[in-house]
Every structure is written in C-alpha cells, then in structure tokens.
C-alpha positions as CSV (number, residue, x, y, z in Angstrom):
1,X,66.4,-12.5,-37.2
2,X,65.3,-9.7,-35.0
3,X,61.7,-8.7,-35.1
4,X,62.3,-5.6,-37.3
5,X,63.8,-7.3,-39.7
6,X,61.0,-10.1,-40.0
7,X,58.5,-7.0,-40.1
8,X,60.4,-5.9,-43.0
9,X,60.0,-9.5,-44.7
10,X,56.7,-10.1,-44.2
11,X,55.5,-6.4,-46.0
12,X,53.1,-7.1,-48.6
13,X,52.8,-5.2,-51.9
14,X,49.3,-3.8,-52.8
15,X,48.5,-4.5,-56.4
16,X,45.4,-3.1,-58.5
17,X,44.4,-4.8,-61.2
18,X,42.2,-3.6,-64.1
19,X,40.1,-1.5,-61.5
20,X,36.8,0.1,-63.2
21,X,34.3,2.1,-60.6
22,X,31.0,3.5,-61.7
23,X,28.6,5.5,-59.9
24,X,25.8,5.2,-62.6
25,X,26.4,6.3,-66.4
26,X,29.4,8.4,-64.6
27,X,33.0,6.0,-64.6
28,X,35.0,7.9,-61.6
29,X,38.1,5.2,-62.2
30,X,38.1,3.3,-65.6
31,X,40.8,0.3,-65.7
32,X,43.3,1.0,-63.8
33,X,46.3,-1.0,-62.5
34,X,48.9,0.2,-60.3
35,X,51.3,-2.0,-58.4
36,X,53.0,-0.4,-54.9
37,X,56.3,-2.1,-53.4
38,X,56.7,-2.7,-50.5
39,X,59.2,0.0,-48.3
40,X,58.6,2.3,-50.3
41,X,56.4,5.5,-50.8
42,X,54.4,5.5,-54.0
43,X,52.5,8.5,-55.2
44,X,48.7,8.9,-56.6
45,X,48.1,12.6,-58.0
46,X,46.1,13.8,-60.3
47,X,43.6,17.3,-60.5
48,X,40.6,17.2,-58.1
49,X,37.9,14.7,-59.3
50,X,40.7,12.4,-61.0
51,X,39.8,9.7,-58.6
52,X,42.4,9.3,-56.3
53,X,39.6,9.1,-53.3
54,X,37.6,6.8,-55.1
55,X,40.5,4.2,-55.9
56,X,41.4,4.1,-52.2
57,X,38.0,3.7,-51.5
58,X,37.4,0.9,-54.1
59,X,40.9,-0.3,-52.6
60,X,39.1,-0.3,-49.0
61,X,35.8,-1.4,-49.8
62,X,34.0,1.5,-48.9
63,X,32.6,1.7,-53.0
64,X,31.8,-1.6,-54.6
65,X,34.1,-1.8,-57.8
66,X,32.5,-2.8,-61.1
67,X,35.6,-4.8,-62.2
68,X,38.8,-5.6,-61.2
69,X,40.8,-7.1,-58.3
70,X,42.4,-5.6,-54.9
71,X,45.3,-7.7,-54.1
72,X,47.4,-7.2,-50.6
73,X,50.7,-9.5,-51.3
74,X,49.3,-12.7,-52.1
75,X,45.9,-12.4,-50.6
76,X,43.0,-10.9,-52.7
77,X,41.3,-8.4,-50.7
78,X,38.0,-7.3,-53.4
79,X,35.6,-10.1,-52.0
80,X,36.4,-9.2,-48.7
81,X,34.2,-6.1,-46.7
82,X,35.6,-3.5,-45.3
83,X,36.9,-4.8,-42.0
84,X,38.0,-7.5,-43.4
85,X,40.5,-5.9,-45.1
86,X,41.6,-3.9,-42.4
87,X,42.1,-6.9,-40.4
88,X,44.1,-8.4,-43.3
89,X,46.5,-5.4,-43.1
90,X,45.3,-2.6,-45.4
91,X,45.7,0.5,-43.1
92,X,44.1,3.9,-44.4
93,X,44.2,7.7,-43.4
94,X,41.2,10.2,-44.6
95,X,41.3,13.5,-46.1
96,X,39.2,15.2,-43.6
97,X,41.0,14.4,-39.7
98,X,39.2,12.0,-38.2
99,X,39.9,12.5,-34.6
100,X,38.1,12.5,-31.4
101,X,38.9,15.8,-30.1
102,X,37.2,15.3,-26.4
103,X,40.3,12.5,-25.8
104,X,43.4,12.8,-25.2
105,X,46.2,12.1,-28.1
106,X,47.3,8.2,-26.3
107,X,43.5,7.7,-26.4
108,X,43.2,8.6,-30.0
109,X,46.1,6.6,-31.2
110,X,45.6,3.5,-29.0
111,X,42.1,3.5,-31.0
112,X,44.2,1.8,-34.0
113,X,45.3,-1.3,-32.6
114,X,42.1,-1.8,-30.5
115,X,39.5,-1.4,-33.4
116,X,42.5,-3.9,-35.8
117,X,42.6,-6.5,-32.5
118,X,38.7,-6.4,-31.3
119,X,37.6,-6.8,-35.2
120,X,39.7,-10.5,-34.7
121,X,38.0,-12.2,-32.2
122,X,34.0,-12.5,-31.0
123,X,32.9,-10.3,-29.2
124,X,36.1,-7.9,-29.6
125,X,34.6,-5.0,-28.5
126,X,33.6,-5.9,-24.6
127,X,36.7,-7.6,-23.7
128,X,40.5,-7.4,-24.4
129,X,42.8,-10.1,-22.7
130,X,45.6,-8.4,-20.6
131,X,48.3,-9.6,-23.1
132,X,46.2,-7.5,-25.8
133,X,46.6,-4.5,-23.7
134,X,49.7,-4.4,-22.9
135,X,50.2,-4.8,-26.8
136,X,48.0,-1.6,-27.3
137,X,49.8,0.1,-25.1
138,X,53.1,-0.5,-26.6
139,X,52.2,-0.1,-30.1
140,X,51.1,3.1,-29.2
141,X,53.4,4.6,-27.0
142,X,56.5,3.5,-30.1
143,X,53.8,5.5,-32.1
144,X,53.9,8.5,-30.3
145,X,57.8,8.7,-30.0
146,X,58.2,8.1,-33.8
147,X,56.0,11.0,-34.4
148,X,57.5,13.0,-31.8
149,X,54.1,13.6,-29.8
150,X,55.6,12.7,-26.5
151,X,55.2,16.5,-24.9
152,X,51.5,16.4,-26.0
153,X,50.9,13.0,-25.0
154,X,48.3,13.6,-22.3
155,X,46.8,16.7,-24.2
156,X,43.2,16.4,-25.8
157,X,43.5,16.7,-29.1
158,X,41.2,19.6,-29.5
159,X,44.1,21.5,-28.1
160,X,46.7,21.0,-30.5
161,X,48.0,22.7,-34.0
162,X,47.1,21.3,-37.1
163,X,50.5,20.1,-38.1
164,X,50.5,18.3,-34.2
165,X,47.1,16.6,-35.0
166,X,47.9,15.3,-38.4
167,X,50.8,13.5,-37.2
168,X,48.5,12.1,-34.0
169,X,46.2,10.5,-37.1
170,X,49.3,9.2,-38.7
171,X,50.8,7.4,-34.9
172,X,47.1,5.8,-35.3
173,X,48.0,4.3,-38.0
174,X,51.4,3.1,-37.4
175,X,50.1,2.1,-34.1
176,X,48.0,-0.4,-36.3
177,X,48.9,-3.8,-36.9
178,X,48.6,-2.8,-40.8
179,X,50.9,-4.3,-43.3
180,X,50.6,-1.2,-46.4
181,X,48.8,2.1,-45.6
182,X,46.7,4.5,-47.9
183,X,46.9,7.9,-46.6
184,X,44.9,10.7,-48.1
185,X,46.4,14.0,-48.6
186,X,47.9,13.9,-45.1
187,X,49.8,16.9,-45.5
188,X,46.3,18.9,-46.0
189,X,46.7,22.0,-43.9
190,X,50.4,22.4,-43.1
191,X,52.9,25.2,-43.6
192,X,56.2,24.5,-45.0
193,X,57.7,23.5,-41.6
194,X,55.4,21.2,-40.7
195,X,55.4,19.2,-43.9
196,X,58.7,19.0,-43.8
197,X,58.1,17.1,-40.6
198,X,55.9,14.9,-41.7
199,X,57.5,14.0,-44.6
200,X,60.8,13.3,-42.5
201,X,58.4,10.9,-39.9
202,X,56.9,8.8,-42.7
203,X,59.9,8.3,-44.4
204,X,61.7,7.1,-41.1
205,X,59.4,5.0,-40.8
206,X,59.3,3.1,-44.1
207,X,62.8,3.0,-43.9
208,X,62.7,1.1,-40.7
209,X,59.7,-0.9,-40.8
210,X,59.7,-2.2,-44.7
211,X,56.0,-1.1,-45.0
212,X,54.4,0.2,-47.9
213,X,53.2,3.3,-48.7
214,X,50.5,4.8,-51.5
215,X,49.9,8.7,-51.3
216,X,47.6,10.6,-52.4
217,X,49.0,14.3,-52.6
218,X,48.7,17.8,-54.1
219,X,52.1,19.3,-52.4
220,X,54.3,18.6,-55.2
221,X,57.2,19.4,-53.3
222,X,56.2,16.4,-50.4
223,X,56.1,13.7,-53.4
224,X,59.2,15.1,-54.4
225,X,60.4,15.0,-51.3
226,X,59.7,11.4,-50.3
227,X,58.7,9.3,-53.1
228,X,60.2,6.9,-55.3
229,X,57.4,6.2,-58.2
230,X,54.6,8.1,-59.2
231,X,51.2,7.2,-60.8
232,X,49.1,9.7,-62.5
233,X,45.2,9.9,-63.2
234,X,43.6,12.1,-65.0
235,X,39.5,11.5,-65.4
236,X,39.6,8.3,-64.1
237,X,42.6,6.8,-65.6
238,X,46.0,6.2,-65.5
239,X,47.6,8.5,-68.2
240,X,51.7,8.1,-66.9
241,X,53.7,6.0,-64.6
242,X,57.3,6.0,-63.9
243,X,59.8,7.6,-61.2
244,X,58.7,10.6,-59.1
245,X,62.4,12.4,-60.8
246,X,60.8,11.3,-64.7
247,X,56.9,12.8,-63.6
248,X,58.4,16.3,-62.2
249,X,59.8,16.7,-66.3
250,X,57.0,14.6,-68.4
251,X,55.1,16.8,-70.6
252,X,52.2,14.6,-70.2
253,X,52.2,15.5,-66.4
254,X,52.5,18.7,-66.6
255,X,49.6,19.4,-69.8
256,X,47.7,17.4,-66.8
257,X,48.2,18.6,-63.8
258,X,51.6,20.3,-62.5
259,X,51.5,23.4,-65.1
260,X,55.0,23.7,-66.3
261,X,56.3,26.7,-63.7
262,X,54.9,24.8,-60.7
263,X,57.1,21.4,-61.9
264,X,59.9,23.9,-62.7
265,X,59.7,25.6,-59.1
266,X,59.8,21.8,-57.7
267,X,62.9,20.7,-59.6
268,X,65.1,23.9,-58.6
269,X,64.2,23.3,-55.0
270,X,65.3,19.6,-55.1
C-alpha cells in the first residue's frame, strides 16, 4: 500500500451530535447533528447569524458547548481543549485571513506543521529535531505546488492578491498533519476566476488525499461547484439535509436562504 493510499484509509469522519451552544438566554446552535464523510466536501450554509461560525467554533473548542458531542472518527474530541484537538487532527481555516504579512508565503505555510508538531512534544516550541524539519519542509513545499504558489514562493505575503493569499491560508492547512478541515467562507473576497481556482485546488485535493471536508459558504455557485451534501441552519438549527443537487431545488432552502432566482441562476449555470 503506498502512502497515499494509507492516508486515504486512515481519514476520519467528523460527526456532531445533538450540539446545543448558548451564550446566555440567547441559543446561537440548538441540537444539531451533522455527520461529514470522509473524501468528500460537505457544505454548512445558512443566512448570516445562522450559526455556521459558532458550530465550528463549538467543533474547535474555541466556545464551550452546552450539550452535545464532537466526534473525529472514533475519537471524541468535546472534552478535549483546543489544541488538543488540533493535535488529534481537526484542521480549521477563519473567515477573516489570518496571515503574517511581514513573512514570506514558505514561512506562512510552514507555520502549519510547526505549530501541529511543537504542540506534540515538551517543550515544542524551542526545539525541533532535524527529522521534524525536514518534514516541515516537505509538507510545505507539496503545499505550495498543489496550490500553485510556486512563483510567489519567496514573496511576503503582504504583496500578493487576495485570491493568491487565500490559497497561501489554505497550503497552511494542507501543509498540516490534520485528518478533516473546517474552512470558513474561504472563497470571501474572490472574483469569479479565482474561485474557480480555488474550488478546482480543494477538490484535487480531496480527491487525492481522502480527507474530509466541511464548508462554510455564501457562493452558491462554489457549493455547487464542489460539494456532494449540504446541511442547512437557519436560527440555530438544522432545518434540511440532503445532496447539494436536492438543496439548489428544496423549497425549504430557498424560503430560507437562496431566494428562488439566486437557486435558479445556480442550476442553469451547472
């Protein structure tokens, strides 16, 4: 068995179970369960405020859930903190970029697999063994050629496009030892073209690797585009499930949150 295919083997789902977050009187996700496969892309959508954010935080452990349980494969990730989880294999991409702009884009993506590999082992962050490094660099230099970044390698990232930066976060995160990513509205900021792009490099790389994949995304056209199932929340719960093709025509979906011309613009362009 060669190592990509053991990779692809060894990819965890993520399950939620009967998650239930409250910040006070206010319930911002209220029993929700969701179950993403492995190698695949799932999708989380849902109008602003819905609680996408909020379940991948809860997922993370950056919010304290009220109830419920995080699994990652077989291994139950809600009693863990934060790094922790990371460490287990839970990968996750923000919203808002964040990037170190002063460094160059190898710098910024080799940060991944440092922070995953110094978190193991004490004192992690004053010493790497030279094995580790040379892993660091590898992981990150496959990274950076999946994403197509090679020309900008050296370049600080201050310098580069949005579309070139979001896909710099992304190599991070690949570059990760992480078994099942998160990523937050990754396609925030792009034109047409450079979704497109990004929706072609994540979808590569699922293919290839086996990893799994939950998305939280407004660009109708990108879930469209690249996944296979879709979850829906509205007000902090899960009002429909089922395949992406079923969600583009559910009623339910679109009273919720496509509006039935923005589904019907989706579908003719698939």
């Amino acid at each position: 068995m060669t190592r990509s295919q053991h990779a692809r083997t060894a990819m965890p789902d993520l399950r939620v179970e009967e998650l239930t977050v409250r910040f006070g009187g206010l319930t911002a996700v209220g029993n929700l369960s969701l179950h993403a496969r492995a190698g695949t892309i799932t999708a989380l959508i849902g109008p602003n405020g819905a609680g996408k954010t909020t379940t991948f935080n809860a997922c993370t452990g950056v919010v304290k859930a009220s109830t419920g349980r995080v699994w990652l494969g077989e291994q139950r990730l809600d009693r863990m903190p934060t790094p922790a989880r990371a460490a287990a294999g839970l990968g996750r991409t923000f919203q808002r970029m964040e990037l170190f702009d002063s460094m160059t884009v190898v710098q910024n993506v080799s940060m991944g697999p440092e922070a995953v590999f110094s978190s193991r082992r004490p004192w992690g962050q004053f010493f790497a063994p030279s094995s580790e490094r040379r892993e660091i660099a590898r992981r990150a230099r496959e990274a950076i050629s999946r994403c197509g970044l090679e020309n900008v390698a050296t370049r600080r990232v201050r310098d580069l496009s949005t579309g070139q930066r979001r896909l710099v976060e992304l190599a991070r995160a690949i570059a990760s030892p992480f078994r099942f990513l998160l990523l937050d509205e990754p396609s925030s900021g792009l034109d047409v073209h450079e979704t497109e792009e990004f929706g072609a490099v994540l979808t590569r790389h699922v293919a290839e690797t086996g990893i799994g994949v939950l998305l939280v995304e407004h660009d109708m056209a990108l879930i469209a585009d690249v996944s296979t199932d879709v979850y829906v929340l509205d007000f902090g719960r899960r009002i429909w499930s089922g395949p992406t093709s079923e969600a583009m025509t559910s009623e339910v979906v679109r009273a919720a949150y496509l509006g039935g011309e923005v589904a019907e613009e989706v579908l003719a362009d698939a």
